[in-house]
N, C-alpha and C positions, 0 to 999 in steps of 0.2 A: 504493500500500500504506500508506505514511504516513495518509492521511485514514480506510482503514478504523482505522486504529490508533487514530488520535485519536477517530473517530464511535464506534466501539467504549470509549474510556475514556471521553467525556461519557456514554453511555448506563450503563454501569457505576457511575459518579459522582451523577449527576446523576436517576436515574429513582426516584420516589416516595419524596424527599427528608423529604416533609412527615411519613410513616410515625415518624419520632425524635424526633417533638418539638419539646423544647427539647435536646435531646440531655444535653450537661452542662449541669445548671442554675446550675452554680457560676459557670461564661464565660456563658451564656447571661443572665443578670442583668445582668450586668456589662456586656454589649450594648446590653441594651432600658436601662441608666442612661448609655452614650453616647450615646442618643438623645434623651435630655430633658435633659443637660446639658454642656456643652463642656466645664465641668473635669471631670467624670468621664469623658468621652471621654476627654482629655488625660492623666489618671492612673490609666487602669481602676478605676476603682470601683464595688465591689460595688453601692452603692445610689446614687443620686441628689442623697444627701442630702451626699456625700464623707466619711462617718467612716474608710473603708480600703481599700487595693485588693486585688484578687486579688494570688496570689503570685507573678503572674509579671508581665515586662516589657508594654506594652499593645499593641507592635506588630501585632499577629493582631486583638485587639479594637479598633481601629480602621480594619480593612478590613470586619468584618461590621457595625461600627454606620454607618459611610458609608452601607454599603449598606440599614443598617436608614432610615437618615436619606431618603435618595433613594427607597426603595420601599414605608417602612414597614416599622416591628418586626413581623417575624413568623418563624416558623420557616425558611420559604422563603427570607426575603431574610437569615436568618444564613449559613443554611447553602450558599447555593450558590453565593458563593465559594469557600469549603472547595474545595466540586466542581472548579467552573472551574483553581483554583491545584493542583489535581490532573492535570486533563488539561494545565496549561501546563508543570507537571513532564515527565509524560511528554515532551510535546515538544520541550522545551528537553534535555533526557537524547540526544535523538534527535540532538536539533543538534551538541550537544558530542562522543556518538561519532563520529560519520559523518565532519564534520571531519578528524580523522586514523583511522579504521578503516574508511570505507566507508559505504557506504547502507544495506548487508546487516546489518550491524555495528550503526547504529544502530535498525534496526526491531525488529531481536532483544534491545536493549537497551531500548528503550519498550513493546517488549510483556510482556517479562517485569519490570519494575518495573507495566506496567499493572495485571497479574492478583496481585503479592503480595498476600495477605489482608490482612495488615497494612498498606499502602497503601490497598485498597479502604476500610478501615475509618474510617482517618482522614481520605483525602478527601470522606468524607460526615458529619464530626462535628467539632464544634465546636471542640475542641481545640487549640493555637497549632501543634501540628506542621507542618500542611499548608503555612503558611506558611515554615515553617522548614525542611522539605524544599523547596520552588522556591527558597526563596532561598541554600541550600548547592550546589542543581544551578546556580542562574545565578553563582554565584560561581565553579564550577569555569569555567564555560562561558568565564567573562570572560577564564582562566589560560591555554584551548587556544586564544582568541583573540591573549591577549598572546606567548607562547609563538610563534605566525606571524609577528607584529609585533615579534620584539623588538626587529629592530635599528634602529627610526624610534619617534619618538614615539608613536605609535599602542600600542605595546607599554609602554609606560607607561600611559598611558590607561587602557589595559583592564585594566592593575592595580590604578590605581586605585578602576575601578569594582566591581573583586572585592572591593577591600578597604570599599567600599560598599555592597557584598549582605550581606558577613558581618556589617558595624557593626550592620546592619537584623535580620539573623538573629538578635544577641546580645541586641536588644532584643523580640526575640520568645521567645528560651527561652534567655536569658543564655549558660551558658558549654558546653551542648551543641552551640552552633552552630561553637564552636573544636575542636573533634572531628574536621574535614575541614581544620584550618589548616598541619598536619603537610604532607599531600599536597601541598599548594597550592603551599606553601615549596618545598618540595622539588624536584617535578618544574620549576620556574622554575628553581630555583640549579644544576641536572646537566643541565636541557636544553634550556636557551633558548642561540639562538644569535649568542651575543656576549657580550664578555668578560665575568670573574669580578665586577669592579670594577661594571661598570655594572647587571649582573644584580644586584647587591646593594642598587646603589643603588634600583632601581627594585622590589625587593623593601622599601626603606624607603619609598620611596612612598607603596605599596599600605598598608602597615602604620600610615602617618599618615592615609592616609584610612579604614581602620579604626576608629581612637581616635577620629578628627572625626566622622564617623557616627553612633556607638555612644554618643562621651561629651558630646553636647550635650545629650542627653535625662536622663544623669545630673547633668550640671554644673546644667541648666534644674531638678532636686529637689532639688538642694542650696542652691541658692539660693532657691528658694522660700521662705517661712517656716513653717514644718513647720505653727504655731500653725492657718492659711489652706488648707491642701490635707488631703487623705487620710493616714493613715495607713498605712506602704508593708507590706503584709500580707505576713507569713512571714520579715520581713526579721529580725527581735529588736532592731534601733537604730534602726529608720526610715530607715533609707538602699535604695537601690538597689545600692550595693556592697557592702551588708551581706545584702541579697536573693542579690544575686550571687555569691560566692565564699562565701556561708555554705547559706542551706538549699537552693538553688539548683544550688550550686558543691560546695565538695570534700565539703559533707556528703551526694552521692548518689554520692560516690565512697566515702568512708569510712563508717564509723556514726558518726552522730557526734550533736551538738546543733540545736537549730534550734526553729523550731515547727512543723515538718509534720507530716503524718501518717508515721506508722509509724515516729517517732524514736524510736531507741534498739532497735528488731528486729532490724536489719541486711537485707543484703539478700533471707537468706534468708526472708523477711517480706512481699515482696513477688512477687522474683522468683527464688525457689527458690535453691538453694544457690549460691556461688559458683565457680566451678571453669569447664573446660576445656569444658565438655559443658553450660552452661547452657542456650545457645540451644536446646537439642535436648528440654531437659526437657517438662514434662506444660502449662508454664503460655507456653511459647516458640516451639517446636516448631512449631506448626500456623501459628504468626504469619510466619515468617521464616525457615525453616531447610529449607525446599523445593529451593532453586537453591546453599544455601550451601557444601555441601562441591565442587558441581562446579563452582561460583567459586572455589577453592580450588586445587583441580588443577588449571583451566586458566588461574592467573595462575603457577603453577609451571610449565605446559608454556609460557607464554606466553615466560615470564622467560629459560625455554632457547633456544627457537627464536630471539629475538633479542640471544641470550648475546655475539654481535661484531658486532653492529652499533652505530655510532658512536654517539658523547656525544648529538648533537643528532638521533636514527632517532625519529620521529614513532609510531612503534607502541612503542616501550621506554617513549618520556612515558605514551605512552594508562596503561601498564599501571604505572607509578610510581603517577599520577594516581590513578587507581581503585582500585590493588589497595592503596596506602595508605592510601584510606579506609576498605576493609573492614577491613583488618588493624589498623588505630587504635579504629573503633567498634566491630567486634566483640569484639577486648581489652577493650575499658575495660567493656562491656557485659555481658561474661562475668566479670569478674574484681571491678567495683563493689560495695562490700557497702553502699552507704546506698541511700534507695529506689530500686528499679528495676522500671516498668510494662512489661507484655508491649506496651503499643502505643510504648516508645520507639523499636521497632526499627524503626520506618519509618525511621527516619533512616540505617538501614546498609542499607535499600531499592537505592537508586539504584547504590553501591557493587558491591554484588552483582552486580544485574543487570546492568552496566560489562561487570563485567571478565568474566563467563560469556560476553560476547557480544565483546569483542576476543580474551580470548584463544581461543572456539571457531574467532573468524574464522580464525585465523593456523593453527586445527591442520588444518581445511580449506584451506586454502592450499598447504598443505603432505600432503594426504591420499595425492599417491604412495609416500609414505613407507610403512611397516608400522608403525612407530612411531607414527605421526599416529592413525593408523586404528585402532590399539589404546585409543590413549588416547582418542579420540572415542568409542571404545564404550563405554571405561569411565565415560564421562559419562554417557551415557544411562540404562549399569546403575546408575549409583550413584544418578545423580535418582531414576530408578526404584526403587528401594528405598526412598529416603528417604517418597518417597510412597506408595509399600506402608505402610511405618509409620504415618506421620500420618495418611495415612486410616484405617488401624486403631482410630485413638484414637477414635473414632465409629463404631462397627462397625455401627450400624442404621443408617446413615447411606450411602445409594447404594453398599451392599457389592458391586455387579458392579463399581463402576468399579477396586477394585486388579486386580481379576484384565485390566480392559484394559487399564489402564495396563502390566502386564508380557506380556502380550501384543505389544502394540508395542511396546516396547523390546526384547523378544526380535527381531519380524521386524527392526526398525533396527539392532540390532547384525548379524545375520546379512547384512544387503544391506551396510552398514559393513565387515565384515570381509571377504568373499566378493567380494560384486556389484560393490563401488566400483572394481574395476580393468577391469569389463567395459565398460561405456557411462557418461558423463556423464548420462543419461535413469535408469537403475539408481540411480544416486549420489545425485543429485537425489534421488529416492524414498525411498531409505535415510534422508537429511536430513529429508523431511518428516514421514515416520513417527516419529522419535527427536523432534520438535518436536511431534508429538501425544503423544508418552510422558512429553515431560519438564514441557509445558504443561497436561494434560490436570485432574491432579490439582488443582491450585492455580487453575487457571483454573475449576473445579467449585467449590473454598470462597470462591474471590470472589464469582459467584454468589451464592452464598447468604449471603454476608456484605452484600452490596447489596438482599436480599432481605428484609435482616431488622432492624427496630426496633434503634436502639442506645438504652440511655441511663444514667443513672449517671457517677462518675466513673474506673471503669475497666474502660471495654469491650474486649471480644476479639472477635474476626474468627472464620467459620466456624459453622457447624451449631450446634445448641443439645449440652451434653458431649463440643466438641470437642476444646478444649482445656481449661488446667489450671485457669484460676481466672476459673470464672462462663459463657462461651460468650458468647454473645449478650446482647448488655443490659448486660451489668456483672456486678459484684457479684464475690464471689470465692469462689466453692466449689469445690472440688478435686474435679474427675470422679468420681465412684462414692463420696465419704466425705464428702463436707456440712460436712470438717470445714478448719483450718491446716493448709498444707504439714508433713506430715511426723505428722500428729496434732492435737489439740486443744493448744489456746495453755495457758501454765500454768495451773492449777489448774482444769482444766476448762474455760474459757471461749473463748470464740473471737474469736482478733484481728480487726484492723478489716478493709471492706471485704465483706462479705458475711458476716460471724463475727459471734460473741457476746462483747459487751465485759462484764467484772467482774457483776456482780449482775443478772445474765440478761438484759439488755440489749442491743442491737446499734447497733454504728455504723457509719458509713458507708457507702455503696460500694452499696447494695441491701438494707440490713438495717434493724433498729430499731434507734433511740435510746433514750436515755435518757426517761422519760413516756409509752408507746406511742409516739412520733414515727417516722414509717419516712421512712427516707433514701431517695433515687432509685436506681432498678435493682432494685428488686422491688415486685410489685404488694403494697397494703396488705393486711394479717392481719387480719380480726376475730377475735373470742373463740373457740379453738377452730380455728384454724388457717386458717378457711374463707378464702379472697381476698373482697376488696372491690369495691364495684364503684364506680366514679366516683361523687365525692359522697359517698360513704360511710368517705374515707380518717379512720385512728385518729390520725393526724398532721400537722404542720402543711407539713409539704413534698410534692409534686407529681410525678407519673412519666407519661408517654408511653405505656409498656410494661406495660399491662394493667392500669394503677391509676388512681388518679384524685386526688382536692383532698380536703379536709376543708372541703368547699361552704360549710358555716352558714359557717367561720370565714375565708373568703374574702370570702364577703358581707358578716360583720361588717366585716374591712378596706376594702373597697371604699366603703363609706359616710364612711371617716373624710375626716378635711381637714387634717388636722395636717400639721407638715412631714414627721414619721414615724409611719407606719399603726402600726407595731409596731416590737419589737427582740426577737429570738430569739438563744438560744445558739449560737452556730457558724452558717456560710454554710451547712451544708447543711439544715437546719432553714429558715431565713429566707428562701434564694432562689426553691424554690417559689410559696412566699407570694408574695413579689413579681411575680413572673412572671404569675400568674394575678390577682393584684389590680389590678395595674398600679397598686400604691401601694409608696414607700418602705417598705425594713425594712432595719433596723439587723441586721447577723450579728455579735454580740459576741464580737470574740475572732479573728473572718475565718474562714478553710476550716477551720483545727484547734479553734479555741477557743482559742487560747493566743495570741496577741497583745494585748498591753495597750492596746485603742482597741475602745471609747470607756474610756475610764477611770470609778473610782465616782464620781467627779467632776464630772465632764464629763457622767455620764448623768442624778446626780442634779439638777445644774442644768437639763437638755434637760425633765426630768420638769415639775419647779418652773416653768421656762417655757409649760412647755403644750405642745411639741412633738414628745411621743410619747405614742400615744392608748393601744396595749395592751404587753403583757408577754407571751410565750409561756411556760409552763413547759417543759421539758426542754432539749433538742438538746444536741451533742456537748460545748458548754463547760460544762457544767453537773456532770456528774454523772463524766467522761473519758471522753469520744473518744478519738482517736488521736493521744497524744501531746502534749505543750506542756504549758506550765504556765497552767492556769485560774482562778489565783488570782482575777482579774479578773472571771470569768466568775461564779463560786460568789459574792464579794462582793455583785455587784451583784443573781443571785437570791435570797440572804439577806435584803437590803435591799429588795426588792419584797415580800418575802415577808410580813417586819415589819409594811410600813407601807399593805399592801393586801389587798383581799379577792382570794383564790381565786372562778373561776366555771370552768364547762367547759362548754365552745363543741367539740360533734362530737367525745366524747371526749379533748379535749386543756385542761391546765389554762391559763388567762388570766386574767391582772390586766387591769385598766381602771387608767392610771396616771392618768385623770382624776378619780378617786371613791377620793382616800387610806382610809383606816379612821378613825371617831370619834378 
């Protein structure tokens, strides 16, 4: 059963890969410049050239540029480790339950992490998640190892190397990866078996190989000489613990400063209001909140049935383990008000599907009970609904399947409640049916989230208005009103992400910039609404998903030789360009536009040297994007502006910074 599980999540993962592109062209740059150069493998950066990095740690981009290295830059060899570190999740999920819950226990647990939408979605895109899901599952995995081991060396060891998955983790999506560190502590210090004293100590262990892991990579950019490497993008001081614990860290906890996108919105900005019921909302909902509430009740039934059983009872860990990583990420996730993406919740993925699948084992365990068997129904009924709902949210959308979904959950509760005391062969059946009821729904929008084109930088899982902001491809529009959560952004425009920024303008996410430039995750506009067709884009950035390049002004960069083809406002402007030219371009400013690299300084001498050939007009630093301060950005277009001619290459404005003005 395990190998259809796993041949069934490489075919989910892994089949017509090539359909997304570049997926996010923002990590996707950043890729194809590990490939032409070690320091930019070494500090993720955006271009080849090292002015700055992406905003996050480079862990994740130096397993797709290896593999860009080894097979060639292409969309295939980015993405399909993605895939791979997908199906090694499931497995490893598998390994960690089974351990202490059973075989049964762990199939039920890698198959429902296999089919969440929001899993499917991120092990097929670019994004640092995927890594950062297998490496919070191998981190648990290393604790139910040490946990068996504790009382011999070995039980250190594998603390150690827990506390070596998560260093890895933190360097992959900084301080999200300590999200599961609650659990980890825990179920070690209440049920490893052997004293207080040595459990602590080998919990300090684990914790010094954390920091050794984690802070070689920071100690290695403090010591650099800032003057010689990139610019550390998002970070506002150039540091990596200023990336970390600022735009990174408690600013997607709090609202707070930073230079991301969507500072100063809060979370209802990105990911709907904050409160009790976020996951459930319009923009959540369909990502994650399929298995959540009967992960819920059955770490509550779970928690009872092993209510006297001893400190060191191997099923109490399971459900410490697990059910404190739901209860930790999906608090912080529901309650965050600074940015929060519908696809972070892959990371409360593995969680969920845990503890659904120890604590169902233990209520079947227990099903001569009346009580067992009540609350196994109420599993079913409640998945059941939950999925009534969220299929709803898509109502042309395979409208026969809610009515099977509650069809089966009907006969599975009636052989659950009835038949289960008649024959083990009835009982069986009742189980199987309740696993088509509770499976059915979610394992349909995987499907089709594997079916379908992602691109942009924030995609969602599920049918095209399945969920709340964008469906498929990115971008962010709220089902049925085109417009912000909750209405249109003040004064009429629409925030970023699929919205219209200040002066009818649109930034990122699938929309237009500032100049006509359109961001990734909607196909290009011409005049009058009509779509574009490749080659024909109004813009200097690139999509996958029904759009195409602004070809003349590709072809103009592809001719040049300079060290940099160009320099556009903001990464999402720039990195198209580069992707398709396969020449350097500067993103002044990085994702938001508001980081101060390159400087007026810095660019006006790069100019004066001869080592950047055009100027793009518009992208997000130019005119506000989403958030940061541009001072940097508007400077340096003023100062093109001055001192060179305007031309328009495919509807979009360019300087030639080689041909100043008289």
């Amino acid at each position: 059963m395990l190998v259809l599980v796993l041949a069934a999540s490489a075919v989910l993962y892994l089949s017509d890969l090539g359909a997304s592109g570049w997926a996010n062209d923002f990590y996707a740059a950043a890729v194809q410049s590990g490939t032409k150069s070690w320091t930019a493998f070494f500090f993720g950066s955006s271009e080849w050239g090292n002015v700055i990095t992406v905003d996050k740690p480079p862990a994740a981009l130096w397993v797709m540029a290896l593999s860009g290295r080894i097979f060639g830059f292409s969309s295939w060899s980015m993405l399909a480790p993605q895939a791979l570190m997908g199906v090694a999740s499931v497995w490893l999920l598998y390994a960690a339950v089974r351990r202490w819950s059973g075989p049964a226990a762990g199939l039920a647990a890698a198959a429902l992490l296999a089919v969440t939408p929001v899993a499917v979605l991120m092990f097929r895109f670019n994004n640092p998640d995927a890594l950062l899901v297998l490496l919070m599952i191998a981190a648990a995995y290393c604790v139910v190892r040490a946990l068996d081991a504790a009382a011999s060396r070995a039980g250190t060891g594998w603390l150690a190397l827990a506390g070596v998955a998560l260093g890895f983790a933190f360097l992959t999506k900084t301080l999200q990866s300590f999200l599961v560190l609650p659990a980890l502590a825990l179920v070690y210090l209440v049920c490893a078996p052997t004293g207080v004293r040595r459990r602590i100590g080998q919990l300090l262990v684990g914790g010094l190989a954390l920091v050794i892991s984690a802070g070689w990579y920071i100690v290695a950019t403090m010591l650099w000489p800032a003057d010689s490497r990139p610019y550390i993008g998002g970070s506002g001081d150039n540091t990596e613990l200023g990336l970390a614990f600022g735009y990174n860290g408690l600013d997607r906890v709090v609202s707070g400063g930073g230079n991301g996108p969507g500072v100063g919105m809060g979370g209802g900005g990105f990911g709907g209001e904050a409160g009790l019921t976020r996951l459930f909302n319009d923009q959540m909902g369909t990502q994650i909140a399929w298995f959540l509430p009967a992960a819920l009740i059955a770490l509550v039934a779970g928690v009872w049935i092993t209510r006297r059983a001893p400190r060191t009872d191997r099923t109490r860990a399971a459900l410490i383990l697990w059910g404190g990583w739901l209860l930790v990420t999906a608090g912080v996730f529901s309650y965050m008000e600074g940015i929060f993406h519908s696809y972070y919740n892959v990371a409360l993925a593995p969680g969920v599907a845990a503890v659904l699948a120890v604590g169902g084992r233990e209520l079947w365990r227990v099903r001569d009970q009346l009580v067992a068997r009540v609350v196994l129904a109420g599993l079913v009924t409640v998945t059941a609904a939950v999925a009534w709902n969220l299929l709803g949210r898509a109502a042309d959308w395979n409208a026969w399947l809610r009515w099977a979904v509650l069809g089966a959950a009907a006969l599975s509760v009636l052989v659950l409640l009835v038949g289960v005391r008649l024959t083990r062969r009835v009982a069986v059946v009742g189980a199987a049916v309740g696993a088509v009821a509770v499976l059915a729904g979610p394992a349909a929008y995987a499907a089709s989230t594997a079916g379908t084109p992602h691109n942009g930088s924030t995609p969602t899982a599920g049918p095209a208005g399945s969920s709340g902001f964008g469906g498929p491809g990115g971008g962010f529009l709220r089902r049925g009103e085109g417009s912000f959560p909750g209405g249109a952004a003040p004064g009429g425009t629409q925030a970023p992400g699929g919205t219209q920024a200040p002066g009818g303008t649109q930034a990122p996410g699938g929309t237009q910039a500032p100049g006509g430039t359109q961001a990734p995750g909607r196909a290009p506009q011409a005049p009058g609404g009509a779509t574009q067709q490749p080659g024909q884009g109004s813009g200097p950035t690139f999509t996958r998903q029904g759009g195409g390049t602004n070809a003349a002004l590709v072809a103009l960069l592809a001719k040049t030789t300079t060290k940099w083809a160009a320099a556009a406002n903001g990464s999402q402007s720039a990195a198209g360009l580069q992707l398709e030219s396969d020449r350097a371009v500067i993103p002044i400013g990085g994702f938001s536009g508001g980081d101060p690299a390159p400087t007026l300084a810095q660019f006006t001498e790069w100019v004066e040297q001869g080592k950047i050939h055009y100027f793009i007009g518009g992208g997000t630093g130019d005119q506000g994007g989403p958030g940061g301060n541009r001072r940097g950005g508007s400077e340096i277009s003023a100062w093109v502006a001055e001192h060179f001619t305007a031309t328009t290459v495919g509807n979009q404005t360019v300087y030639d910074l080689t041909n100043p003005k008289a």
